[in-house]
C-alpha positions in Angstrom: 0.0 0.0 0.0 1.8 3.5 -0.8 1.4 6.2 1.2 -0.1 9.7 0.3 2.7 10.8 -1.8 4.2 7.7 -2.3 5.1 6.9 -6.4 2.3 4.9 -7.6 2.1 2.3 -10.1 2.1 4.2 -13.2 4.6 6.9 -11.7 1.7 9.3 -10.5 1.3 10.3 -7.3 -2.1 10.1 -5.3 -2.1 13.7 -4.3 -1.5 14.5 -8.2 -4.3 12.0 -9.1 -6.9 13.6 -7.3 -5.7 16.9 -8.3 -6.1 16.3 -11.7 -9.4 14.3 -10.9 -11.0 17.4 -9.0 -9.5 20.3 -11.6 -11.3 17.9 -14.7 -14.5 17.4 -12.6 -14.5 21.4 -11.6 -14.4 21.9 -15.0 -17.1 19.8 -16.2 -19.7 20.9 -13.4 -18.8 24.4 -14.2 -19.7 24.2 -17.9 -22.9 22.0 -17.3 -23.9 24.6 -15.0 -23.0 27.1 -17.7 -25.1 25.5 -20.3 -28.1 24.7 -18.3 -27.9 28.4 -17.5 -27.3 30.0 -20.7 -29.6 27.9 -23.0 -32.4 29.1 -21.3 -31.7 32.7 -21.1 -31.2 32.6 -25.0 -34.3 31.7 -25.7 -36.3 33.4 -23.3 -38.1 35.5 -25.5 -39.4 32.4 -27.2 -40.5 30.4 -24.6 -44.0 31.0 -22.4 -43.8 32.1 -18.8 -44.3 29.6 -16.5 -43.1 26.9 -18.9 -44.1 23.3 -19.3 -42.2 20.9 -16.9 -44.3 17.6 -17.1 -45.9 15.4 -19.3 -48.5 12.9 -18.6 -48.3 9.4 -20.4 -50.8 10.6 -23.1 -48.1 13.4 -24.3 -50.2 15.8 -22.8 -48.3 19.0 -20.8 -50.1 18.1 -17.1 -48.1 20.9 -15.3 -45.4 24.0 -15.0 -43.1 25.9 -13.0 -42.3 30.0 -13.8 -39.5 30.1 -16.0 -37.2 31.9 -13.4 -37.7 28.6 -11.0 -37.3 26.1 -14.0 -33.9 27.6 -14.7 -32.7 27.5 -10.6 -34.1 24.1 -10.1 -32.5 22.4 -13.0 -29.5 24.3 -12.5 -29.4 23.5 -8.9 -30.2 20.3 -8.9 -27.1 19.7 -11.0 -24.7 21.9 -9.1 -25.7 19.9 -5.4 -25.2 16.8 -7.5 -21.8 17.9 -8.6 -20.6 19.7 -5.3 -21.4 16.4 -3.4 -19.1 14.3 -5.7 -16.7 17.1 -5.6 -16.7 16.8 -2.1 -16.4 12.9 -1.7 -13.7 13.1 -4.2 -12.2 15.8 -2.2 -12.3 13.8 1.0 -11.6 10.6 0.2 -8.4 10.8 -1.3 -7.4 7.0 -0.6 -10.3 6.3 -2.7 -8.2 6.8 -6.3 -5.7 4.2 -5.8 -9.0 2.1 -6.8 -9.3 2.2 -10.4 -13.1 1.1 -10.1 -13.9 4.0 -7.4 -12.4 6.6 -9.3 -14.8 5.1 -12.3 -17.8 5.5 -10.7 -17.6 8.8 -9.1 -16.4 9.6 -12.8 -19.5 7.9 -14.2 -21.9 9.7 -12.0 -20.6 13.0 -13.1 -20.7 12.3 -16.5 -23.9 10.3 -16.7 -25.5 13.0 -14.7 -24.5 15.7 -16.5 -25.8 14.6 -20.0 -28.4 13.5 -18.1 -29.5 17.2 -16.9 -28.5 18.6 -20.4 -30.6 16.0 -22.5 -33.5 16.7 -20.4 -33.3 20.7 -20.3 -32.9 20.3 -24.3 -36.0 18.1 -24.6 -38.0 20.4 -22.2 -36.9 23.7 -24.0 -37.7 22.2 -27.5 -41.1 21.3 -26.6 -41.5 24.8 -25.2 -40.2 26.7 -28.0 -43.0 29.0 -29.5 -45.7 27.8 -27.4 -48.2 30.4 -27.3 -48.8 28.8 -23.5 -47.3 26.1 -21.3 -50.4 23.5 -21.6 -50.1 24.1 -25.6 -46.8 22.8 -25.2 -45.3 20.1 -27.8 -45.6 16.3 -27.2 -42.4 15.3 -26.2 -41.9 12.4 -28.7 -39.2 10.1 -28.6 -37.0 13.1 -27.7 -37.8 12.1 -24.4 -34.9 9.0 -24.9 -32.3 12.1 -25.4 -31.9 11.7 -21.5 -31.9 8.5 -21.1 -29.2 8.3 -23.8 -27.0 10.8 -22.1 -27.2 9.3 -18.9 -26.1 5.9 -20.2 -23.3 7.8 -22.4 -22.3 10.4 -20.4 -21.6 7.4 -18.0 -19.3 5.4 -20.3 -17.3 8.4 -21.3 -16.8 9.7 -17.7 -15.9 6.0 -16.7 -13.4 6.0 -19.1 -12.1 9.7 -18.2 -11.5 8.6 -14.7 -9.7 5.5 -16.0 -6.4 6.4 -16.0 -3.9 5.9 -13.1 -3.2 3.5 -10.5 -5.7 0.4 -9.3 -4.2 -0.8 -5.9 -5.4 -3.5 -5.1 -4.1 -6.9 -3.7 -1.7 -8.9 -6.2 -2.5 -12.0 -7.2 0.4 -13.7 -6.2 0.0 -12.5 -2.8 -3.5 -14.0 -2.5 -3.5 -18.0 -1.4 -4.6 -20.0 -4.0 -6.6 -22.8 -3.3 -7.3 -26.1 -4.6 -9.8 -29.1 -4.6 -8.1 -32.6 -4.8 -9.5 -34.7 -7.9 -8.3 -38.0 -9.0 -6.9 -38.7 -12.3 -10.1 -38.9 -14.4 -12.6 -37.6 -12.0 -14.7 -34.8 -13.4 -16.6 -32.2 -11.2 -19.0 -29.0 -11.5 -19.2 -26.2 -9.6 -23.1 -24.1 -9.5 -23.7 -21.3 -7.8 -25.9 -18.1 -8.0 -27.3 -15.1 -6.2 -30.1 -12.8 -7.2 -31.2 -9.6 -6.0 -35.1 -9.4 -5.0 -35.2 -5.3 -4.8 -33.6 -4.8 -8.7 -35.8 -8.1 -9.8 -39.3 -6.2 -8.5 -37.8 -2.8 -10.0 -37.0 -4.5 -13.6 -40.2 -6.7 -13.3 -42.4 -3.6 -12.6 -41.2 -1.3 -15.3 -41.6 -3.9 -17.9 -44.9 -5.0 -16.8 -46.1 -1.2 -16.7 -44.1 -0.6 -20.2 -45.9 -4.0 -21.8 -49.2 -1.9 -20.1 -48.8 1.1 -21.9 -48.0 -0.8 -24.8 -50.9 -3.0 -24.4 -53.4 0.8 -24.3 -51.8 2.4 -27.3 -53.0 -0.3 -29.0 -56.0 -0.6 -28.0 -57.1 3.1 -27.3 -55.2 3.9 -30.4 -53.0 6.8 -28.4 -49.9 7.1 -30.4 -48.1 9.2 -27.4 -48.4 6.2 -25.1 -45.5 4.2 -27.3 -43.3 6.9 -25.7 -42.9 6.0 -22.0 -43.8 2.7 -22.9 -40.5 2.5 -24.7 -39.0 4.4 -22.2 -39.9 2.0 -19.1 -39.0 -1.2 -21.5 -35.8 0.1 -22.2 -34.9 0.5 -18.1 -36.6 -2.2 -17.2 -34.9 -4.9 -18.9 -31.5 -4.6 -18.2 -32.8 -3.5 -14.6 -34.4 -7.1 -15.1 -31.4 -9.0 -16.8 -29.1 -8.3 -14.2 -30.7 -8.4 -11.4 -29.9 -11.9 -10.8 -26.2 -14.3 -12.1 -25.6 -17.9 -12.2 -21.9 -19.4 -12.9 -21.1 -23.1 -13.5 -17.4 -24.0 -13.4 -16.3 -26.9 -16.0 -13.4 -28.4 -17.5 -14.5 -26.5 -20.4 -14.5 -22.9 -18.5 -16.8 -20.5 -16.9 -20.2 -19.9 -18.0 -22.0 -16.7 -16.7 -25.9 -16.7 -17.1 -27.5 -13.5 -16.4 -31.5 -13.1 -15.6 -34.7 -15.0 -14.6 -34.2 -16.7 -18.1 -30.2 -17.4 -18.1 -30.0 -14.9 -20.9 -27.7 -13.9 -22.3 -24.7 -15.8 -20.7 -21.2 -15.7 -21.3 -18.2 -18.5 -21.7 -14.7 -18.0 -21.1 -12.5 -20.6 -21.8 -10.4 -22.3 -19.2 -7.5 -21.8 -21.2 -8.4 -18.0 -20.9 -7.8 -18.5 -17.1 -4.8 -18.1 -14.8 -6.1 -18.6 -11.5 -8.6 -17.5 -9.1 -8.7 -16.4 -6.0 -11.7 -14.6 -3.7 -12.2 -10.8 -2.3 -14.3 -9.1 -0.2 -16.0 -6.3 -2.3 -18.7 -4.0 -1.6 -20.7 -1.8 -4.5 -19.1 1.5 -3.3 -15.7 0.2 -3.8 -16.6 -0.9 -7.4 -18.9 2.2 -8.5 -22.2 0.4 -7.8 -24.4 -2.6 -8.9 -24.6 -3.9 -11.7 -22.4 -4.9 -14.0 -19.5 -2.4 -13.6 -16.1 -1.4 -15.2 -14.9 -2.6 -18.4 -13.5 -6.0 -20.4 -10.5 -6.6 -18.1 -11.7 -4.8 -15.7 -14.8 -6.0 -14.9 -16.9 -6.7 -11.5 -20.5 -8.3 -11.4 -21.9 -6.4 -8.6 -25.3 -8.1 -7.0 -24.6 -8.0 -3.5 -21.2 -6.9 -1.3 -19.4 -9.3 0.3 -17.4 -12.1 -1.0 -16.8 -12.4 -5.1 -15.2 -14.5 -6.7 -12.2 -12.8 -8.8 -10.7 -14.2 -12.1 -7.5 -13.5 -13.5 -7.1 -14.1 -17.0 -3.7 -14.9 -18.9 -3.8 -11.5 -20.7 -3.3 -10.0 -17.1 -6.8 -8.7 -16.9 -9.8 -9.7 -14.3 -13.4 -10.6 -13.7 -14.6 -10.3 -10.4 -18.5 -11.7 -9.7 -20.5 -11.4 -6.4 -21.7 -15.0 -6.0 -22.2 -17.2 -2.8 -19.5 -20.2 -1.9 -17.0 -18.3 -4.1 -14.1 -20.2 -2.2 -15.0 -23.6 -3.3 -15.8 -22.0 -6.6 -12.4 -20.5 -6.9 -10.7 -24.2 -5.5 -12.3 -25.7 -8.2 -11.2 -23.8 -11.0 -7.8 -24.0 -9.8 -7.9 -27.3 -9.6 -9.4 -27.5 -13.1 -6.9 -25.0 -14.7 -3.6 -26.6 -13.5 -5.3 -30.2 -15.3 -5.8 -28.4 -18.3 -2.6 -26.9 -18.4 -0.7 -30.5 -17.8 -3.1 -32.5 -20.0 -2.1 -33.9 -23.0 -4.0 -30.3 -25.0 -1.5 -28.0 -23.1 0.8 -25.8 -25.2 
């Protein structure tokens, strides 16, 4: 573990890392702020006063806020958001020797952001020229424009805060362990863990979406399709990975996400080094979910113990699952046969 101004990995110092974090994050909140300031006041002669700020799920404008109030609740909204990152990122300076902290506190700054932007720009579009606010254009599938720059802005402000150092324990310092087999003996390792909050979450939205879905056809109401989509869209990844199942082979890893085992991943036991288990918790990783990127990557249901692959290539997989130990034996076990057998290189 280095200390505060101890050389890190990569030759940067913590101090300077969350320097240059906090001076980059200043900078975006500042020209968010900017934006969601300025836009409005350019167009204030063309927008009506007070200003449509909600839409029922018919399209309909269903109520409004003065236009001075609009602005300073947006606006402020979005600078409380930011200062309190600032601040945590401020405070917790031992937090950016870990790659996937720094990742999520970049994420929610970026995601936000966007966020905030996408849905002044689809608010002040609809309002544009309105004679009044309950005249107000149907939002349309602008209305995604958010939703998009939430789910963007958080990839690109992941991989902003990507950068640096990730200290974390070394493999070789972990104990690797190992399940005896004999010479011939085969054996499977199943385990999973679900989530019963982000199941009822995923399962609402997309029974509510199918609803919606279900009345525009019926009732013919074209406008309905839009927070139908909307709530389909969140809901099923809210849905997919709310729940993970693993089963260790000779052949590898297979990952099964969702009530339905779909999708699901394999990864080769000759993609596999060795495993070993860690005690992880969703702030230390950026959340739930999965998190990070390929190499990087941590499957995020519950805290507590995960089991963490390393792969050949150097990179990692950590997944939150139960008996993780055993699981982590086993594939040991498994990858030292297949790297003896008669198909080693």
């Amino acid at each position: 573990m280095t200390g505060p101004r101890a050389r890190s990995l990569e030759g940067v110092t913590d101090v300077g890392l969350r320097a240059r974090f906090l001076s980059i994050a200043a900078g975006w909140a500042a020209l968010v702020t900017a934006a969601l300031i300025a836009a409005p006041l350019a167009l204030r002669d063309r927008l009506p006063d007070p200003i449509a700020t909600h839409w029922g799920p018919s399209g309909v404008p269903d109520n409004s806020m003065p236009f001075t109030a609009s602005l300073l609740v947006q606006a402020g909204l979005w600078a409380l958001l930011a200062c309190g990152a600032w601040g945590v990122a401020l405070a917790g300076g031992g937090m950016f020797r870990r790659r996937t902290s720094r990742m999520g506190l970049g994420a929610l700054l970026g995601g936000a952001g966007l966020f905030f932007l996408g849905l002044q720009a689809v608010t002040l579009t609809a309002n544009l020229d309105a004679p009044d606010w309950s005249r107000a254009a149907d939002l349309g599938w602008g209305a995604l424009l958010a939703v998009a720059g939430l789910v963007l802005g958080g990839w690109l402000g992941a991989l902003a805060a990507r950068p640096g150092p990730d200290d974390r324990p070394e493999p070789s310092a972990v104990p690797t362990r190992r399940i005896p087999l004999r010479p011939g003996q085969r054996a499977v390792w199943v385990s999973s863990v679900g989530s019963g909050p982000l199941a009822a979450l995923g399962g609402s939205l997309l029974a509510a979406g199918l609803g919606l879905a279900v009345l525009a056809l019926i009732g013919g109401e074209g406008a309905l399709w839009i927070p139908a989509g909307i709530m389909s869209l969140v809901g099923l990844p809210v849905a997919t990975f709310s729940s993970v199942r693993v089963q260790i082979t000779e052949e590898g890893i297979v990952i099964f996400y969702g009530p339905f085992r779909l999708p699901r991943r394999h990864i080769p036991i000759e993609r596999v080094e060795r495993a070993w288990t860690e005690e992880l918790l969703p702030s230390g990783v950026g959340g739930w979910g999965v998190r990070g990127l390929p190499g990087a990557m941590t499957i995020m249901i519950r805290g507590g113990e995960c089991l963490v692959v390393g792969y050949v290539s150097g990179g990692r997989l950590a997944i939150s699952i139960d008996d993780a130990e055993r699981g982590a034996a086993l594939l040991n076990t498994l990858v030292d046969r297949a790297s003896t057998g008669p198909s080693a290189r």
